[in-house]
N, C-alpha and C positions, 0 to 999 in steps of 0.2 A: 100549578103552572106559574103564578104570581110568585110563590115561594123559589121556583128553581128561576126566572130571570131576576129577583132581587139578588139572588144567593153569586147568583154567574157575574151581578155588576160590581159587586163588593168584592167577587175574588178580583175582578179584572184591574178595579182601580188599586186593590192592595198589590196586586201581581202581577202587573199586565204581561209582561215578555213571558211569563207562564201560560198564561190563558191565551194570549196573542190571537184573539176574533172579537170582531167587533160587539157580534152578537152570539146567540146558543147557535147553535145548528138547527137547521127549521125540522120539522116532520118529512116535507117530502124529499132531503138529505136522506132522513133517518133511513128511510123503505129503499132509498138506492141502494145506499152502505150494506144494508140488510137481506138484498134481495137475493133468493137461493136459498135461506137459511127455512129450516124448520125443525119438528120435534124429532126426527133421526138424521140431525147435521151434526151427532156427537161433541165434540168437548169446543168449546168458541172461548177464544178471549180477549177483551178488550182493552187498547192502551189509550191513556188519556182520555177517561169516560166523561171526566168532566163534573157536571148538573145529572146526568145519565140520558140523556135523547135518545142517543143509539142503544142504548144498555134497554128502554123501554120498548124501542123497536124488535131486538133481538126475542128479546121476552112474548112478544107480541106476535111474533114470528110460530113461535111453539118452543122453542130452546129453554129444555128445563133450567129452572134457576142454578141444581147443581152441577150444570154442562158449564157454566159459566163464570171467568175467572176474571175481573177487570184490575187494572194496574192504573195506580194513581200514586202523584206525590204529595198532592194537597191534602192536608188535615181536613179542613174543611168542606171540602167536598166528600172524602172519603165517610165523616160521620153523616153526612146526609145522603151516600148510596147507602152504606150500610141501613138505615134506617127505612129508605125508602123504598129498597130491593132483598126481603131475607130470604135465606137461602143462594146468594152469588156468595160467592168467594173476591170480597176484596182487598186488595195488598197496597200496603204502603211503600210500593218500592218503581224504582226507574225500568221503564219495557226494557232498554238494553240488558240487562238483568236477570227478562222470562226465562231464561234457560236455567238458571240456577232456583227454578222456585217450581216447575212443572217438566215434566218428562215429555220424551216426543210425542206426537201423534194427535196433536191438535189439528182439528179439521179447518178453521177458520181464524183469522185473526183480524178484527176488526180497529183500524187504528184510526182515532178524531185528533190523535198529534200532529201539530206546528210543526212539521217536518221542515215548509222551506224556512220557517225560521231559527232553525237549525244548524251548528257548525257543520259541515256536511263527515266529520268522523261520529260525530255523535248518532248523526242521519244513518250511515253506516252501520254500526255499532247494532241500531234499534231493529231495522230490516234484518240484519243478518241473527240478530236473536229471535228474530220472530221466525225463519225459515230453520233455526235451532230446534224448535220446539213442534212447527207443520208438520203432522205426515207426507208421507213424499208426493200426494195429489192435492195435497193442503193450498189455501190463496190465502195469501194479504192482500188484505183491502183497503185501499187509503185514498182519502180524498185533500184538494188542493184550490188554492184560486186561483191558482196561475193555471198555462196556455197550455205548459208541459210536464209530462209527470217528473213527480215529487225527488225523486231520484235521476244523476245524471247519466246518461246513456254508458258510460265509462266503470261507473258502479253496479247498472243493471246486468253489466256481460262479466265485470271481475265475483258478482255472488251466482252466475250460473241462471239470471233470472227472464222470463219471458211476462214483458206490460199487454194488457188489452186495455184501451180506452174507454171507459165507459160511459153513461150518460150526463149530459152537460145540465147543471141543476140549476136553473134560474130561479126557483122558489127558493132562494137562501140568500141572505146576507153576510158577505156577498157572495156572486154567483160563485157556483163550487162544480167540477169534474168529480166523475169517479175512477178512482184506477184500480183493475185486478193483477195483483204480480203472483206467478206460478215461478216453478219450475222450471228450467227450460229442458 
């Protein structure tokens, strides 16, 4: 635990507008992000895993390590999942991307991405690859610190999508929403 918030303060000071949180993501984030998943939630994957908090939650969950696929740009993070998770499948490449590296019929996709800090074509871009890759009962999952979800109402009706609100996480710095986006 000492190893992943050293690891999280040095990417942040090297990278901050990459990392963009102040702090990791707490545990009881992690079980929100997570919650529903278990060992017949088929293929789950992860964008911007980070240090891995959620990546350990998922695991934790029952999601066999080879159901699971995280997407990271950082080098150094990337050598310390690898190291710390064998058996995931991790990629050095940007989520907008997932569809060029995985076929459809992902059940889950679990995203710790800076969304609002995001150009909102890029925000675009990330969402609409992830619903690339979802089977058609498939959810992204993403959490925020703001009031409203991550995406603007304008975007969620031009990719087809339907938000539920989820639980408001005061054990995190700082506090953090969860949102589920489906289908609509």
């Amino acid at each position: 635990m000492a190893d992943d918030l050293d690891l999280f303060r040095r990417r942040l000071l090297q990278n901050p507008r990459q990392v963009s949180a102040i702090a990791p993501s707490s545990r009881t984030l992690a079980r929100a992000m997570t919650m529903g998943l278990g060992p017949a939630s088929g293929r789950v994957v992860e964008f911007g895993p980070g240090t891995g908090r959620f990546t350990e939650a998922i695991l934790a969950r029952g999601v066999p390590p080879a159901n699971l696929t995280l997407f990271e740009l950082d080098e150094e993070f990337i050598q310390h999942l690898r190291a710390r998770f064998p058996g995931v499948t991790v990629l050095q490449a940007g989520a907008e991307a997932a569809h060029e590296y995985l076929w459809p019929g992902v059940q889950t996709v679990v995203s710790g991405l800076p969304l609002l800090s995001m150009p909102e074509p890029l925000r675009r871009a990330i969402v609409a690859a992830a619903f690339r890759i979802l089977a058609p009962r498939g959810t992204y999952v993403q959490f925020t610190y703001g009031p409203r979800p991550p995406l603007p109402p304008d975007i969620i009706a031009a990719l087809g999508l339907r938000v539920n609100k989820g639980h408001q996480i005061w054990a995190n710095l700082p506090p953090a929403r969860v949102y589920r986006f489906r289908r609509a």
